[in-house]
C-alpha positions in Angstrom: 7.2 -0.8 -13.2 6.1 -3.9 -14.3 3.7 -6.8 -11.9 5.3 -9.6 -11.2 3.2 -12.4 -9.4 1.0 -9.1 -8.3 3.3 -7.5 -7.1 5.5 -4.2 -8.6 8.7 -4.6 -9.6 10.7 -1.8 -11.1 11.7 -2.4 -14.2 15.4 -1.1 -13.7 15.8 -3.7 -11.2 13.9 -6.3 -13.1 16.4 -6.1 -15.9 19.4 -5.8 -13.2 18.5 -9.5 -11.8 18.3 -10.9 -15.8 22.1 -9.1 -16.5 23.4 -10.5 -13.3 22.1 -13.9 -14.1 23.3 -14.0 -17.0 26.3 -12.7 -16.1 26.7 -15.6 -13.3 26.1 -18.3 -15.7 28.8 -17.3 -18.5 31.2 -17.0 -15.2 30.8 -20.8 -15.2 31.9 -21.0 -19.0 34.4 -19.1 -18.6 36.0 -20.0 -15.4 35.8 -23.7 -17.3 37.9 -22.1 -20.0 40.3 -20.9 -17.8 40.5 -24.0 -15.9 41.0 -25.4 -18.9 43.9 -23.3 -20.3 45.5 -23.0 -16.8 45.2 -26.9 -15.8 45.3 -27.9 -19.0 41.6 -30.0 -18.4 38.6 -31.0 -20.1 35.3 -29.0 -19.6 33.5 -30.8 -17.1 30.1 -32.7 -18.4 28.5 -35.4 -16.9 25.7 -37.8 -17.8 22.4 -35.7 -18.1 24.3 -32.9 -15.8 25.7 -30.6 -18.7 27.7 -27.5 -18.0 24.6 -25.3 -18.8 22.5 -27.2 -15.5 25.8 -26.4 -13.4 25.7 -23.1 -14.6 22.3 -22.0 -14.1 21.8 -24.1 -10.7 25.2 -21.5 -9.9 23.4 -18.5 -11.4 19.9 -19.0 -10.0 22.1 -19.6 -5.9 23.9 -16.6 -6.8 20.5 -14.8 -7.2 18.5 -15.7 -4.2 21.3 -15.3 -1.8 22.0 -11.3 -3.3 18.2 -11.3 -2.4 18.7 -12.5 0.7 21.5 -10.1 1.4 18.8 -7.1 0.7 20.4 -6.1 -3.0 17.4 -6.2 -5.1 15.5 -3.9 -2.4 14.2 -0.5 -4.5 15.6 1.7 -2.3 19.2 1.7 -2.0 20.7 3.1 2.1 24.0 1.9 1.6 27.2 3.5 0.4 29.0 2.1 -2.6 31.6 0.5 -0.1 28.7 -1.2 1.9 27.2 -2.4 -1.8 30.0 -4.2 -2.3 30.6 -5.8 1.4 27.0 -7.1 0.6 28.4 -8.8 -2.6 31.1 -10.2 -1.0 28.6 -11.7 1.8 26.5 -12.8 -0.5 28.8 -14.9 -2.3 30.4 -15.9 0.9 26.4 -17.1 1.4 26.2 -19.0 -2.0 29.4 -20.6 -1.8 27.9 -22.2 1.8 24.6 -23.2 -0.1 26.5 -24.6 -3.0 28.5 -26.8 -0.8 24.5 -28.0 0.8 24.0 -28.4 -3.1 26.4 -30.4 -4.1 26.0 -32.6 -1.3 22.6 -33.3 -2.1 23.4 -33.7 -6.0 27.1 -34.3 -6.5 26.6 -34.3 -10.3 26.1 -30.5 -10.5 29.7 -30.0 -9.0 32.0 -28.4 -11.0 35.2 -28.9 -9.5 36.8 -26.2 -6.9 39.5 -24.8 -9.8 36.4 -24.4 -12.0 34.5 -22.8 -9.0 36.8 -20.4 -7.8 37.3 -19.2 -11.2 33.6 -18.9 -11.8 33.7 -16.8 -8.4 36.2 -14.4 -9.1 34.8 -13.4 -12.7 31.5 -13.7 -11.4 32.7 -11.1 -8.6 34.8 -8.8 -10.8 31.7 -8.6 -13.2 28.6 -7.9 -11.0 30.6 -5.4 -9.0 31.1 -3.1 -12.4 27.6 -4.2 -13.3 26.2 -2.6 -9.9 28.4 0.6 -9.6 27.4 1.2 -13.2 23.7 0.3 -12.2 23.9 2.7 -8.9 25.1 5.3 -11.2 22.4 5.5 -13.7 19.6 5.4 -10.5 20.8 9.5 -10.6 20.0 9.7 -14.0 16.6 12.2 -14.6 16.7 11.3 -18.1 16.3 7.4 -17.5 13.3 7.9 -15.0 9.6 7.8 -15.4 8.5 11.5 -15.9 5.4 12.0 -14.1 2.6 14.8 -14.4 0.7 15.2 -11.3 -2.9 16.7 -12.0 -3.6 18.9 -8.9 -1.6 21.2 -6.5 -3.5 20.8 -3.5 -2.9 18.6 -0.4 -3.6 15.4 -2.0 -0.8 16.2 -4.3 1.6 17.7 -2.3 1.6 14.6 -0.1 3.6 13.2 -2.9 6.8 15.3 -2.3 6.3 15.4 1.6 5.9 11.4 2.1 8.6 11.1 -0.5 10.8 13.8 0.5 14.1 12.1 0.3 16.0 11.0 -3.3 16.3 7.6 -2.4 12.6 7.4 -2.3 12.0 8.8 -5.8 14.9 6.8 -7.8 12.3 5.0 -10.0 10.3 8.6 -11.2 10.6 12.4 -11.6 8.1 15.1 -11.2 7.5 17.3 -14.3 5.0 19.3 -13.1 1.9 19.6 -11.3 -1.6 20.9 -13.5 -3.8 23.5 -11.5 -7.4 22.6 -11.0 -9.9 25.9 -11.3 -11.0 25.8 -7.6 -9.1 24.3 -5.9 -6.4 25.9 -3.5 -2.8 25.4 -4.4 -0.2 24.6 -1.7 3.0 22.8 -3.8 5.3 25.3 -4.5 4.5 28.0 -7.1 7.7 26.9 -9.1 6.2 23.8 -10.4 2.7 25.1 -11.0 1.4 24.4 -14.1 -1.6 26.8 -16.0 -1.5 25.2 -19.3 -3.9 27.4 -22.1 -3.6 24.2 -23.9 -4.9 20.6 -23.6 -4.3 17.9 -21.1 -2.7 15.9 -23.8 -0.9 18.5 -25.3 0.8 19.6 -22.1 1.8 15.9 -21.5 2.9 15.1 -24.8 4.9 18.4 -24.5 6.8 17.8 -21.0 7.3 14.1 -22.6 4.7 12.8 -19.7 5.0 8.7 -19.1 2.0 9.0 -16.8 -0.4 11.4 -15.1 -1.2 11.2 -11.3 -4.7 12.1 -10.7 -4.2 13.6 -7.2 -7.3 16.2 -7.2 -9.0 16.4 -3.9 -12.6 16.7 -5.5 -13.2 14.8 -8.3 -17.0 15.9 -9.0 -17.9 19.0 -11.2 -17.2 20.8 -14.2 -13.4 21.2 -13.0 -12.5 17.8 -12.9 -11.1 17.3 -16.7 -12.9 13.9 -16.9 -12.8 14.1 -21.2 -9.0 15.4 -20.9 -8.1 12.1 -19.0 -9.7 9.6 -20.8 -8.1 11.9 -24.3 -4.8 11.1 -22.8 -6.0 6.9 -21.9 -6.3 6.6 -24.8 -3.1 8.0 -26.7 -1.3 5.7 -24.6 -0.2 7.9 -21.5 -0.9 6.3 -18.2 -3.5 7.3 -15.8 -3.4 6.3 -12.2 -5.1 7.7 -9.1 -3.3 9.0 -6.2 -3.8 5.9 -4.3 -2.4 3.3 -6.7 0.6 5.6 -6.9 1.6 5.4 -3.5 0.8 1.6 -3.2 3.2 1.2 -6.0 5.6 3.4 -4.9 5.8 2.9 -1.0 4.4 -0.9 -0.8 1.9 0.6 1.5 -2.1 1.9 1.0 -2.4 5.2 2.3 -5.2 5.8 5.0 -5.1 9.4 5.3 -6.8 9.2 1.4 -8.4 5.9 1.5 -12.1 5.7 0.6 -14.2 2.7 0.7 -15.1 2.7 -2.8 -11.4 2.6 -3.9 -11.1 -0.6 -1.4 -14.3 -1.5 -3.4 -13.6 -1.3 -6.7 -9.4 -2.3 -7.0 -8.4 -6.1 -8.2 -6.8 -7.4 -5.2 -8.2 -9.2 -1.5 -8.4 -12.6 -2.7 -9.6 -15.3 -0.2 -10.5 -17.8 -2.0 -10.2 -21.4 -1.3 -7.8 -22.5 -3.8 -5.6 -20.3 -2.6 -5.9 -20.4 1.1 -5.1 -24.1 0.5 -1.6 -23.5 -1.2 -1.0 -20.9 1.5 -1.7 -23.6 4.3 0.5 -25.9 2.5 3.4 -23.7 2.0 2.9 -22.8 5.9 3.3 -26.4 6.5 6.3 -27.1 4.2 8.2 -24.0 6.2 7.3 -24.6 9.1 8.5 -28.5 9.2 11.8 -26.9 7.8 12.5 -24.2 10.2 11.8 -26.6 12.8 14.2 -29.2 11.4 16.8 -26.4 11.6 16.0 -24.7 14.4 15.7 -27.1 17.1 19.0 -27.1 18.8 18.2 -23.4 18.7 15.5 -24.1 20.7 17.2 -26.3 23.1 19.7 -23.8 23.8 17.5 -21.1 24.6 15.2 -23.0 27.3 18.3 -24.3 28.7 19.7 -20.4 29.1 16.4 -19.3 30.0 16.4 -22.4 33.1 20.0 -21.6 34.1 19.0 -17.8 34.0 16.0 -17.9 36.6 17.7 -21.0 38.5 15.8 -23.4 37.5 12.6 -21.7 38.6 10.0 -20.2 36.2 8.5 -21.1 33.1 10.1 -21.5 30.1 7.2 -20.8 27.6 5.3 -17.5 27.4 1.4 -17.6 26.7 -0.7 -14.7 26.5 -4.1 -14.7 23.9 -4.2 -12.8 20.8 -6.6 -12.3 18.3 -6.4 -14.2 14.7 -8.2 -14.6 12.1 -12.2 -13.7 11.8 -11.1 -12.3 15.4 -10.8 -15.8 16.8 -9.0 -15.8 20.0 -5.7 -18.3 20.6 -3.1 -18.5 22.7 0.2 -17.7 21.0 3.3 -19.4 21.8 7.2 -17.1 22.7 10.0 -18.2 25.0 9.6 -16.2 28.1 11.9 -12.8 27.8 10.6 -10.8 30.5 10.2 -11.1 34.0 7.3 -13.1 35.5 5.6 -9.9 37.1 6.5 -8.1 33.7 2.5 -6.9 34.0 1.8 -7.5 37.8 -1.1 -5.0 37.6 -3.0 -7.1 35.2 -2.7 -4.0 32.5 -1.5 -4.6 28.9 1.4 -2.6 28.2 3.5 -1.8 25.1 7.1 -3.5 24.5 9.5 -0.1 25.2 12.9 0.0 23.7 15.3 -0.8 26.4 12.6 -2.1 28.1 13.8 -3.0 32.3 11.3 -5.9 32.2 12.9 -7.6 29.6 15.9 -10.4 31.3 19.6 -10.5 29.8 18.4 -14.0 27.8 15.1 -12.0 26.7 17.4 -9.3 25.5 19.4 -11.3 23.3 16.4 -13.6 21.8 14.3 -10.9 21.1 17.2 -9.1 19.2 17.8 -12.5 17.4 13.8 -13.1 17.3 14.4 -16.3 18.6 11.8 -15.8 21.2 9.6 -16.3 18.3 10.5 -20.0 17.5 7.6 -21.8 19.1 5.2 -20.0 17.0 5.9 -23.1 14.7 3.7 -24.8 16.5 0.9 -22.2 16.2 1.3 -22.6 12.3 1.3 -26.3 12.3 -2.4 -25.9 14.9 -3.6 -23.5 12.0 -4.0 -20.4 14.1 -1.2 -18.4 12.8 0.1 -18.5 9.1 4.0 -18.3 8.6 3.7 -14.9 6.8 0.6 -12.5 7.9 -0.4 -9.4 9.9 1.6 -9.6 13.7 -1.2 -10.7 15.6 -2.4 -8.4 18.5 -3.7 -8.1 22.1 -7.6 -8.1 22.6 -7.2 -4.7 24.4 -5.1 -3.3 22.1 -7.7 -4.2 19.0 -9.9 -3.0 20.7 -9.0 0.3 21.4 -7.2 0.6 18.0 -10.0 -0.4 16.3 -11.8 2.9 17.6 -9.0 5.3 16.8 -7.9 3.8 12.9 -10.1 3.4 10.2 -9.7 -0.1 8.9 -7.9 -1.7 11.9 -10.6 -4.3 11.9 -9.7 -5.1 8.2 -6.4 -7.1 9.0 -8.3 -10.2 10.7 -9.8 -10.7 7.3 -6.2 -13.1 7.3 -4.4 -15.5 9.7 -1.6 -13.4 11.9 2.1 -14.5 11.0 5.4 -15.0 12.5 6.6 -12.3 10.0 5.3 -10.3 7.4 5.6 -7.4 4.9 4.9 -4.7 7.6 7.6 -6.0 9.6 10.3 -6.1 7.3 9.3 -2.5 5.7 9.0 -1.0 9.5 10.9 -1.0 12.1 9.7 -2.3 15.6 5.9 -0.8 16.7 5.5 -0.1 20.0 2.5 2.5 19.8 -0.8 3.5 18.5 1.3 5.4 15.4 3.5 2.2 14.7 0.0 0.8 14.5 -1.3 3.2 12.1 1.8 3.1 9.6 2.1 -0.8 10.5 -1.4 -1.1 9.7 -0.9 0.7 6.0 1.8 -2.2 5.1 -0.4 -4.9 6.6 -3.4 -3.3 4.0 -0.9 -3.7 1.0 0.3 -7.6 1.8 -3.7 -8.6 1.9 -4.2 -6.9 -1.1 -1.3 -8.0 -3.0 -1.1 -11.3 -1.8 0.7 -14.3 -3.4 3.4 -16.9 -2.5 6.0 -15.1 -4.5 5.4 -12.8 -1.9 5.7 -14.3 1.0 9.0 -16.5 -0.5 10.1 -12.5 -0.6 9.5 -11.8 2.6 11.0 -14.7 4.5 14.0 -14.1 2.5 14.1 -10.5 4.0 12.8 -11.5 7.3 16.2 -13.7 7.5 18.3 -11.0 6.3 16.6 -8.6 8.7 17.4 -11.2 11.7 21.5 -11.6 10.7 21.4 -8.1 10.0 19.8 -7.4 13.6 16.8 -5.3 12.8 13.6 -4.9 13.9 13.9 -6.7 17.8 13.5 -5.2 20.6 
C-alpha cells in the first residue's frame, strides 16, 4: 500500500483509478473519431477549450461518480453482475453531472454523437478492465506475502479478525515464526521453527514484510538484532497495530497501549488545519443547504400533516462535543413525543415502536439529520467527525472502554468514517467497534478524507444503509 494524503491506499487499486482514467479520456478521442468517420465531422475544439480539457473534465466525472457509487472501496461484496450494475449507475450518475457541467461551462461540451460514443467505449472498456481486475484480486502470486513473527494470541488475531477472503485480497500469510516462550495457538500447519536467521527465512519464503505480532517484546527472545538485520535489507517491519490500522481502517483496542498512541505520526490539531477544516465545513454546509431545502420543507410539512398539526417539528436533546462541551443538537422529530416519558435515555432499537411512519422513512433516508447544518454553521458540530453522544451514555461508556474519552479531542459530525465502515450502533459493543473507526479518522485526518467520506456517506444514503 502506498499513503495518499495520510491515508492507505492499496496500490492495486491505486493503479486501477489511473487505467480507468486514462481509459475514459482516450474514450473521448476516440468516440471523436468515430463521430468523425460516421457523421463525417470535424473534431470538436474550441477557443482555449481543447479536446484534451473535454476529455479529462469527462475522465476526472467519470472517476468521482465510480467513487461515489462505492467501486474503489478495498473490499469487494458484490458479484460480477452487481459490479457491473454499479458501472452502469455510475455512468448513468456522470452523464446527470455532465449535463450540470456543461450548463455551467458550455465550452467543455462535446456534442451528444461525440458523447454517446465516448460512453459506450468508455463502458465496453472499463467493464473488461474491472472483470480482468476482479480476477487478478485471487491471484496469491500478485499479493503482498507476509511473515508474521509470533504464534500466539496477538498473532492469531490476524486470521480470526480477518477470517474471510474478501478481507485479505491485498496480502497473504507465509508463515508465522515461533517465539522461544511463548505459547503457540495458530495452527501447527503454519508454524515456523526456522534453525536459520530471520533474514534468511524471509528472504527464503520471498517475505515483502514482517508483522511483529509478539505479545512480549522484552527479553532475550524478542529477536531485536534479527529485525533491524531485516530493516535494513529492505524488508518491511511493522507492528501488529499498524497492520491492522492499514488493513481494517480501524485501531485495535484490544492491543492498544498508550505508548503506541504516544509515539505514532498522526493526531494533528493544529491551528492551520482546524481552520481549513472550518472552512470546508462551511463551504458544504452552505451547499447541502442550497440543495436540500425543499427537502426540508417537505419533511416538516409531512411531519405537521402526520401529528395534525400538533407537536413539534424540531427535535432537541444535548450532546456532548468537542473538549466535552455540551450543545443542543438539531433532528426533525421521528419519534413520538413521549418516546422517553420516564426521563431515561434509551438506545435507538431496530424496528423501533417509538419511531412514527414519517420518522421511519427519514431516518432510513437520514433526512432527519438535515438541520444539523445549522449546528455546523454555529461551530458545535463539524460536517465530518465522531457521531456525537448523550451525556449519560459518555458517561457510562467512558467507564467500561478505554479511550472513549479520546474522541472529544474533535468536533462531532453529521457523518463520518465510523459510520460509513459500520453499520448502525445501538449498544455498548457498536460503541466499542464504532469507537475503533472513530480512533483511526482522528489519527489519520485530512480533507481528502473527509471529501472520501461524504462521497460514501451519499452512496450509503441512495444505497439505504446505515438508518434506522
Amino acid at each position: 500500500m502506498v499513503r495518499v494524503f495520510r491515508q492507505f491506499i492499496p496500490v492495486p487499486f491505486l493503479i486501477l483509478g489511473a487505467v480507468e482514467f486514462f481509459l475514459a479520456m482516450s474514450s473521448v478521442y476516440a468516440g471523436s473519431h468515430l463521430w468523425v468517420f460516421l457523421a463525417d465531422s470535424e473534431i470538436l475544439q474550441i477557443g482555449d477549450y481543447p479536446l484534451l480539457s473535454k476529455a479529462f473534465a469527462f475522465a476526472l466525472i467519470t472517476l468521482l461518480c465510480q467513487i461515489f457509487m462505492g467501486l474503489y472501496q478495498r473490499r469487494f461484496r458484490f458479484a460480477m453482475v452487481g459490479m457491473i450494475l454499479r458501472i452502469g449507475i455510475s455512468f448513468a450518475l456522470t452523464a446527470v453531472t455532465l449535463s450540470l457541467l456543461y450548463y455551467i461551462l458550455p465550452e467543455l461540451f462535446l456534442g451528444r454523437g461525440v458523447l454517446a460514443l465516448s460512453f459506450c467505449v468508455a463502458g465496453v472498456l472499463i467493464i473488461l478492465v474491472r472483470i480482468l481486475f476482479v480476477r487478478s484480486l485471487n491471484q496469491d502470486q500478485l499479493k503482498r506475502r507476509i511473515l508474521v513473527l509470533g504464534a500466539g494470541k496477538n498473532a492469531a488475531k490476524i486470521s480470526h479478525q480477518l477470517r474471510r477472503r474478501v478481507d485479505q485480497q491485498g496480502f497473504v500469510i507465509v508463515g508465522h515464526v515461533h517465539i522461544r516462550g511463548e505459547h503457540d495457538v495458530v495452527d501447527e500447519s503454519i508454524v515456523l521453527r526456522p534453525e536459520t536467521t530471520l533474514l534468511a527465512l524471509a528472504k527464503d519464503l520471498q517475505a515483502d514484510e514482517i508483522v511483529v505480532a509478539v505479545g512480549e517484546r522484552r527479553g532475550k527472545s524478542f529477536p531485536v538484532h534479527d529485525l533491524l538485520d531485516c530493516k535494513l535489507s529492505g524488508i518491511d517491519v511493522i507492528d501488529l497495530l499498524g497492520f491492522f490500522e492499514r488493513e481494517t481502517g480501524k485501531i485495535k483496542l484490544d492491543i492498544l497501549n498508550p505508548s503506541w498512541l504516544i509515539f505514532s505520526d498522526g493526531f494533528n490539531q493544529g491551528k492551520g488545519l482546524n481552520a481549513r477544516k472550518r472552512v470546508f465545513d462551511i463551504a458544504i454546509s452552505l451547499l447541502l443547504l442550497s440543495i436540500s431545502w425543499p427537502f426540508m420543507l417537505g419533511v416538516i410539512i409531512a411531519i405537521k400533516i402526520e401529528g395534525g398539526g400538533r407537536g413539534s417539528i424540531i427535535y432537541r436533546q444535548i450532546r456532548v462535543g468537542r473538549h466535552w462541551q455540551l450543545f443542543n443538537v438539531y433532528k426533525f422529530r421521528s419519534m413520538r413525543e413521549d418516546a422517553e416519558k420516564d426521563g431515561k435515555a434509551q438506545w435507538a432499537k431496530k424496528n423501533d415502536v417509538r419511531v412514527t411512519r414519517v420518522g421511519g422513512f427519514i431516518r432510513k433516508t437520514r433526512l432527519d439529520e438535515l438541520p444539523q447544518i445549522f449546528n455546523v454553521l454555529k461551530g458545535d458540530m463539524s460536517f465530518v467527525g465522531p457521531r456525537p453522544e448523550r451525556p449519560e451514555f459518555v458517561t457510562k461508556l467512558s467507564e467500561q472502554i478505554p479511550c472513549f474519552s479520546e474522541r472529544h479531542r474533535v468536533k462531532p459530525g453529521i457523518t463520518g468514517w465510523a459510520q460509513i465502515c459500520y453499520p448502525y450502533g445501538a449498544s455498548e459493543k457498536d460503541s466499542l467497534e464504532k469507537l475503533q473507526f472513530d480512533l483511526y479518522y482522528i489519527k489519520n485526518y485530512s480533507l481528502f478524507l473527509d471529501f472520501v467520506i461524504i462521497l460514501q456517506t451519499a452512496h450509503s444514503i441512495i444505497a439505504g444503509k446505515g438508518g434506522r
